[in-house]
C-alpha positions in Angstrom: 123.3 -115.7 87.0 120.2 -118.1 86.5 119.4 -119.4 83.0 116.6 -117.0 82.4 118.9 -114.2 83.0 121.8 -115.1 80.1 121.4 -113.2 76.9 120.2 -115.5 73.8 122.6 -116.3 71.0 122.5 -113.7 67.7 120.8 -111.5 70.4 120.5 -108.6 67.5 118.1 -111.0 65.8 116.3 -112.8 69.1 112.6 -112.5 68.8 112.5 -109.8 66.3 110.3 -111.3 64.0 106.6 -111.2 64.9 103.5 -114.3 64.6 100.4 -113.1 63.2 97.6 -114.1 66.0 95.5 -115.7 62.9 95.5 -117.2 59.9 97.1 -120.9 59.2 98.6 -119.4 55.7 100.2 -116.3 57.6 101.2 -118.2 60.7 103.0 -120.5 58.4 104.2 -117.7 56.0 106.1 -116.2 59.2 107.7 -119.5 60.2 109.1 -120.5 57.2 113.0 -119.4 57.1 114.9 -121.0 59.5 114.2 -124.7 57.4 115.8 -123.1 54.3 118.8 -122.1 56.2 119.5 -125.5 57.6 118.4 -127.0 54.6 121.6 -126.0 52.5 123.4 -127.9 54.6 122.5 -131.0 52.9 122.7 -130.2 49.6 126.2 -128.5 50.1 129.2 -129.0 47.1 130.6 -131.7 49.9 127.7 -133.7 49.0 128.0 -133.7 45.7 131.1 -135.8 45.4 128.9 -138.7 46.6 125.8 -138.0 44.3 128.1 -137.6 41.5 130.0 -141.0 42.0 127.0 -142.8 43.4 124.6 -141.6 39.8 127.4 -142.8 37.4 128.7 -145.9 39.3 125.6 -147.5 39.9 122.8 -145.7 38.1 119.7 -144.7 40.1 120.2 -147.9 42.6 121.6 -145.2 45.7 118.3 -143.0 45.3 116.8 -145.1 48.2 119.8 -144.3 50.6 119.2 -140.5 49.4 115.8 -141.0 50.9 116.8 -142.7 53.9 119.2 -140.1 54.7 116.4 -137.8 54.3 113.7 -138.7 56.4 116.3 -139.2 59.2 117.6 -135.6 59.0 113.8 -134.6 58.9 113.3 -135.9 62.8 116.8 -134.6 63.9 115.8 -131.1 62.5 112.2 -131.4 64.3 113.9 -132.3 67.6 116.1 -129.2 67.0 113.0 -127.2 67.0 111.8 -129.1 69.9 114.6 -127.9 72.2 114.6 -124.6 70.6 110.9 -123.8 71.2 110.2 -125.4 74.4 113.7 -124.1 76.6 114.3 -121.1 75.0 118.1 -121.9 74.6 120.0 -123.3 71.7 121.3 -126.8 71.6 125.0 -125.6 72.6 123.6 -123.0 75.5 122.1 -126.3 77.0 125.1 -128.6 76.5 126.8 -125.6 78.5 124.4 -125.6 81.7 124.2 -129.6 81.8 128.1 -130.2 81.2 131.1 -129.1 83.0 132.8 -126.2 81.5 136.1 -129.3 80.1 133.7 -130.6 78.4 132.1 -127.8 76.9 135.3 -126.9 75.9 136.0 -129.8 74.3 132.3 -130.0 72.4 133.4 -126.4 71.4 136.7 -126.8 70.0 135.2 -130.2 68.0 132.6 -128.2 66.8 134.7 -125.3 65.6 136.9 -127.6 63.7 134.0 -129.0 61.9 132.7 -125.6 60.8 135.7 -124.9 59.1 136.2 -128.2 57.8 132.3 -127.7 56.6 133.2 -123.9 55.2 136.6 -125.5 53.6 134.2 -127.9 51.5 131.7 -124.9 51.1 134.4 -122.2 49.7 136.2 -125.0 47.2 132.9 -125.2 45.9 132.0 -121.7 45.6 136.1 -121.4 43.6 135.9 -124.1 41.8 132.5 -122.9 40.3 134.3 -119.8 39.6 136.6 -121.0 37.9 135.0 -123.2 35.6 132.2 -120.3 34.8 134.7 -117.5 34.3 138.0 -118.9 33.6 139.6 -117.7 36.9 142.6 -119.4 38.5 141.5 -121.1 41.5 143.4 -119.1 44.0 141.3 -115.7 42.7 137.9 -117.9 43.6 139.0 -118.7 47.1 140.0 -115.0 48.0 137.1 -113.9 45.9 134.2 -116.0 48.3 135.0 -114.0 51.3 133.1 -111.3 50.1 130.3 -113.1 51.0 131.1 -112.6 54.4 130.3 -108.4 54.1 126.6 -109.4 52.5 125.5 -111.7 55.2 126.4 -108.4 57.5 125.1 -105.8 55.1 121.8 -107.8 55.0 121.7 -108.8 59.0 121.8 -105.3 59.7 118.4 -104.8 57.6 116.9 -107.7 59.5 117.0 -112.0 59.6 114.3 -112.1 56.6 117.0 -110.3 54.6 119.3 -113.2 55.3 116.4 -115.8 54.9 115.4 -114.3 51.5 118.8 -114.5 50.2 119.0 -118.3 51.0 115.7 -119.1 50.1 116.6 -117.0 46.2 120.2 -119.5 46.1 118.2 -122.5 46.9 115.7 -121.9 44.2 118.5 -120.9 41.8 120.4 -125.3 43.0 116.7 -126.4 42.1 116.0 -124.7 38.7 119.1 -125.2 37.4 118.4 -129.1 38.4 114.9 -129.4 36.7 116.7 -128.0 33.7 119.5 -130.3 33.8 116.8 -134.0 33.9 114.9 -132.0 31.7 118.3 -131.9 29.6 119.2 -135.8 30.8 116.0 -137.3 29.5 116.3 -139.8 32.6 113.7 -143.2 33.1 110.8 -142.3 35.0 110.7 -146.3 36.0 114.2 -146.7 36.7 113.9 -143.5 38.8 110.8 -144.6 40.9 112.5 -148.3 41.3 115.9 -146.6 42.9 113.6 -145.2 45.9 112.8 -148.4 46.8 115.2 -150.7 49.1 118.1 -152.8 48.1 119.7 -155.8 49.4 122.2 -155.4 47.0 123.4 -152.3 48.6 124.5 -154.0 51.6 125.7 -157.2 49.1 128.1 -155.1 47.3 131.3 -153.4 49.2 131.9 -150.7 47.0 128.2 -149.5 46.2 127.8 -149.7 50.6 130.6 -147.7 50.4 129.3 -144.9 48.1 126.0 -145.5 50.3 127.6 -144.6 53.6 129.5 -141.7 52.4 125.7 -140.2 51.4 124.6 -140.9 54.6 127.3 -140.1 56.6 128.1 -136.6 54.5 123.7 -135.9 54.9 123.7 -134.4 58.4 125.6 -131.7 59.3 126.6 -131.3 63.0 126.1 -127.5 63.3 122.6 -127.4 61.8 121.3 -129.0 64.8 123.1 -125.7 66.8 121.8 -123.0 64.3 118.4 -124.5 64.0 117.6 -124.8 67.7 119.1 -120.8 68.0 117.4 -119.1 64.5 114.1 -120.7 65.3 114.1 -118.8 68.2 114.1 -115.2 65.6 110.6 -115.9 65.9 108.3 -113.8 68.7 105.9 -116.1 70.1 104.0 -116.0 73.3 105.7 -117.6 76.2 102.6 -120.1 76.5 101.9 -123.9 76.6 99.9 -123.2 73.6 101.4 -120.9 71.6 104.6 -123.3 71.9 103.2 -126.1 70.6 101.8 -124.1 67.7 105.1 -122.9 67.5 106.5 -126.2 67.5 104.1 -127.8 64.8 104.9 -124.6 62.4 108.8 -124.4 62.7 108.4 -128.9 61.7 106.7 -127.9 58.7 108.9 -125.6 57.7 112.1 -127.9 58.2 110.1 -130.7 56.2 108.8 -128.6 53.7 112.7 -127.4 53.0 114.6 -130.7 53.6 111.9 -131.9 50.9 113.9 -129.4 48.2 117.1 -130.7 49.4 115.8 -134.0 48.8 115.3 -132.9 45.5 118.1 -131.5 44.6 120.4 -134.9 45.8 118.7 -137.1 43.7 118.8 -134.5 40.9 122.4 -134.8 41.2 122.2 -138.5 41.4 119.7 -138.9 38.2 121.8 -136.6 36.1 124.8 -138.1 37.3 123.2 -141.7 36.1 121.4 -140.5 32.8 124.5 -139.2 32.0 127.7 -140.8 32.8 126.4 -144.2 33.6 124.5 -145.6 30.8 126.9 -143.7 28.4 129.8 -145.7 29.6 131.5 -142.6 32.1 131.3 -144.9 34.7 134.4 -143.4 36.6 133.2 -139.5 37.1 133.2 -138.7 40.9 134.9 -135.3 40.4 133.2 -131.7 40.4 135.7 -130.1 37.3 135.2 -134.0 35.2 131.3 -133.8 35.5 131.2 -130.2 34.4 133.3 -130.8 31.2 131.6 -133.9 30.1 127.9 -132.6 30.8 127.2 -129.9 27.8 129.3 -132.5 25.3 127.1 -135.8 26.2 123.7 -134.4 26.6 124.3 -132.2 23.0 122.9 -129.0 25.4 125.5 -126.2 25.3 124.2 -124.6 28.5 124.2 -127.5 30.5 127.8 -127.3 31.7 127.0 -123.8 32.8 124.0 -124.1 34.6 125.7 -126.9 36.4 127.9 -124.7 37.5 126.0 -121.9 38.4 124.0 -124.4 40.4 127.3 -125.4 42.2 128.2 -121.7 42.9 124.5 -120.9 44.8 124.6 -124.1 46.4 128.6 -123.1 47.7 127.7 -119.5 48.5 123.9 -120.4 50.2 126.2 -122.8 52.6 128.8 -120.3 53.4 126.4 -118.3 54.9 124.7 -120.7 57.0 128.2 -122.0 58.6 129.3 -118.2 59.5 126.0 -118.1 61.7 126.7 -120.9 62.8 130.2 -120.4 64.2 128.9 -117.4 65.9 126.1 -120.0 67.9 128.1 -122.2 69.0 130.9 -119.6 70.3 128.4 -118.2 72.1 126.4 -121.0 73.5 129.7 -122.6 75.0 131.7 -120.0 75.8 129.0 -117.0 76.4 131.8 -115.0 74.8 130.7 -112.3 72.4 132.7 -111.4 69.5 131.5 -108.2 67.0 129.4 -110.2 64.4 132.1 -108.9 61.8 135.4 -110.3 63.6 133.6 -114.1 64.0 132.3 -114.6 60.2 135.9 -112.6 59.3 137.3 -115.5 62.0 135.3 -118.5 60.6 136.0 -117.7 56.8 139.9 -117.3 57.3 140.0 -120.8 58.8 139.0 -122.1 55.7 140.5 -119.9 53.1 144.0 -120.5 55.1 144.3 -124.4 54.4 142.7 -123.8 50.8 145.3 -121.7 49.7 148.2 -123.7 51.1 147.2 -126.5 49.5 146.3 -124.8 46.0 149.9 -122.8 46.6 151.7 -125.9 47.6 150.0 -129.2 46.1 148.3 -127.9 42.7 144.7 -127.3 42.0 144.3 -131.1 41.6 144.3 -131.6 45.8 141.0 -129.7 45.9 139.1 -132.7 45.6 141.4 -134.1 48.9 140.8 -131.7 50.7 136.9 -131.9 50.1 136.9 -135.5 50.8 139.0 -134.8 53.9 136.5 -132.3 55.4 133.6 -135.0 55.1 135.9 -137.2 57.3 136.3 -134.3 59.8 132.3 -133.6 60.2 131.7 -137.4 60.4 134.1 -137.3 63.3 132.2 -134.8 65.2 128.6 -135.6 64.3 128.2 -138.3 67.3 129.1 -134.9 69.8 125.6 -132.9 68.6 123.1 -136.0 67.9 124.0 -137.6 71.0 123.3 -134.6 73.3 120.3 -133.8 71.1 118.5 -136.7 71.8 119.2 -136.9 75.8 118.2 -133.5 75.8 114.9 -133.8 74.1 114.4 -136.9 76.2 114.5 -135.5 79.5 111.2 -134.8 81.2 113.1 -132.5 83.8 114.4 -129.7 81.2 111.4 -130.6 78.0 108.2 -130.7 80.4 105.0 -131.5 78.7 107.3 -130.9 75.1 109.5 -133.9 76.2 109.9 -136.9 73.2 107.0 -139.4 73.4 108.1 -143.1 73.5 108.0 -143.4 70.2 109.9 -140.6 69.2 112.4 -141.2 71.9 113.4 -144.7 70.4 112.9 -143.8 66.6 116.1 -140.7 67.5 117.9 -143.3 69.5 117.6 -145.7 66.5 118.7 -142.8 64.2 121.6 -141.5 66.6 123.0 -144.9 66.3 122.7 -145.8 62.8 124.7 -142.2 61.9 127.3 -143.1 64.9 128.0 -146.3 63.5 128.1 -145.6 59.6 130.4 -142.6 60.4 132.5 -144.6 62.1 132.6 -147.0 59.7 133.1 -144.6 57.4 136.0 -143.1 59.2 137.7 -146.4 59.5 137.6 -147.3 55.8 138.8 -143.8 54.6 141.8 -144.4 57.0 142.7 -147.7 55.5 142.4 -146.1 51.9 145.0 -143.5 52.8 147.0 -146.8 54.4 146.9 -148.3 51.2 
């Protein structure tokens, strides 16, 4: 069986949404989707540990790392598209024709674990926002976020822009309820527009690099760069030079123009964090349930604990969905096995609600935040196994054509590839010697 001949990944939704022949605003009107769904990804509840800690800690200093993190998960994202557009296969269907099947197993299995480690962070998020909105033992909120599962199919089965609109709707929901909450904070414009800019000090001090790395190292999420290269494909362009590059230029913009909300929304977390906690002397907050309960009593805004928390609970249940899809990519791209899109998001949740209840059951609602921390550690792990591939792939001549990375772009992803490798793994290595100690 050639390449050409293999059926595409989420084949019910392959092509099935068509490109207007003219018009920049309607072109760009029918590409924008796929962005929004990779998007949540960055601004999921295992991200806001480190916004939360990094805002109270050291006031608006980590805004420039925010950034940084940012603009490097922008080019990953456009190479995604890249791949996507010009082979016509997803970044795990290629891994599977250039790699023997062991290690496509292996990339498979790695890539599994860090979609449930990823939905584990996801779902606490989604309970613990239930919980603190309606009162509900924690337990109820974890059983109670697999429901989510039966809307992503409900809505699938209606068509892609169904599942697109619903995203797009929960990101807004994250960003208003942000703009509210620095509209509540009453945070320094100048202090604000100084933490963009770069910091020696960062690298100076050990526990504020710390802080830095966990942002950077918790920013890009291994299997967005295998959903992004498979759902841009939803889109039915003509199988031309020209059409793909149009293709290409449109699916960028609508990455960028979404990653910018998620930039948004991580240094909302960070600027309310720091209006809040750290010039009011909470220095210490770094947990979810802390920064919830101290919000509404320090800013003297009744609503703002709950529109922090309805905030959390879109930005929990906008991830969830994302992570399903993508644990039915990569099983598919690696393994060309087909599962009924019910029995892989039913699959994916359950290996996330499993290890959430037995620690709720067995450790107490307190090991939530563990176990969120943990799951960072397990996507950091894995995060060298999709960049790496990435940027060979895009690099190569022989499977990109004329769509191959120019020089420039081919040393600005190495650049990037390593950076992420390297602060993971350091990462990785100090989280272990915490637990040591």
């Amino acid at each position: 069986m050639t390449i050409l001949d293999r059926k595409p990944s989420l084949s019910e939704v392959h092509r099935t949404i068509a490109i207007p022949n003219q018009g920049f605003w309607r072109k760009l009107l029918a590409y924008a989707g796929p962005g929004y769904l990779v998007s949540v990804g960055y601004m999921d509840p295992g991200n806001w540990a480190t916004d939360l800690a990094g805002g109270a800690k050291f006031g608006y200093a980590l805004l420039s790392v925010i950034l940084l993190s940012n603009l490097m998960a922008v080019l990953l994202q456009a190479l995604c598209v890249r791949l996507g557009v010009a082979t016509g296969r997803d970044l795990a269907q290629v891994c599977r024709d250039r790699f023997s099947p062991k290690i496509n197993f292996c990339l498979w299995v790695l890539c599994e674990i860090a979609i449930a480690a990823c939905d584990l962070a996801e779902l606490l998020g989604s309970a613990i926002a239930i919980q603190l909105l309606f009162g509900l033992p924690l337990i109820w909120g974890v059983c109670i976020t697999a429901l989510d599962v039966i809307v992503l199919l409900m809505l699938q089965q209606k068509g892609f822009r169904y599942v697109e609109a619903l995203v797009i709707m929960l990101v807004a929901t994250v960003g208003i309820c942000f703009a509210a909450e620095i509209l509540f904070s009453k945070p320094d414009t100048g202090g604000i527009l100084f933490g963009y800019a770069p910091k020696l000090a960062i690298l100076q001090n050990p526990e504020m690099l710390y802080i830095a790395i966990g942002i950077l190292g918790a920013t890009v999420m291994p299997h967005n760069l295998y959903l992004h290269s498979a759902i841009v494909q939803t889109r039915a362009w003509e199988a031309t030079p020209k059409k793909k590059w149009e293709a290409i230029k449109f699916g960028t913009i609508d990455s960028t123009v979404a990653l910018s909300f998620a930039l948004f929304i991580n240094s909302a977390i960070l600027i309310v964090s720091a209006a809040t906690f750290h010039f009011s002397g909470y220095q210490d907050v770094a947990e979810i349930q802390e920064a919830y309960k101290l919000l509404s009593p320090l800013l003297g805004v009744s609503a703002a604990s709950a529109i922090f928390g309805l905030a959390l609970l879109a930005s929990g249940q906008s991830s969830t969905l994302t992570a399903t899809l993508a644990g039915q990519v990569v099983m598919e791209g690696f393994l060309n096995l087909r599962l009924p899109p019910w029995l892989r998001r039913l699959a994916t949740r359950f290996l996330a609600i499993i290890p959430a209840l037995i620690a709720i059951v067995y450790f107490g609602e307190h090991s939530t935040s563990n176990l969120i921390v943990l799951s960072q550690v397990i996507l950091s792990l894995q995060l060298p196994f999709a960049v790496i591939p990435l940027v060979i792939f895009t690099s190569d001549r022989r499977l990109m054509g004329e769509f191959v990375n120019p020089k420039w772009l081919k040393w600005m992803a190495w650049a990037i590839a390593f950076v992420i490798t390297s602060l993971n793994l350091w990462l990785l290595w100090q989280t272990f010697l915490n637990w040591l100690h």
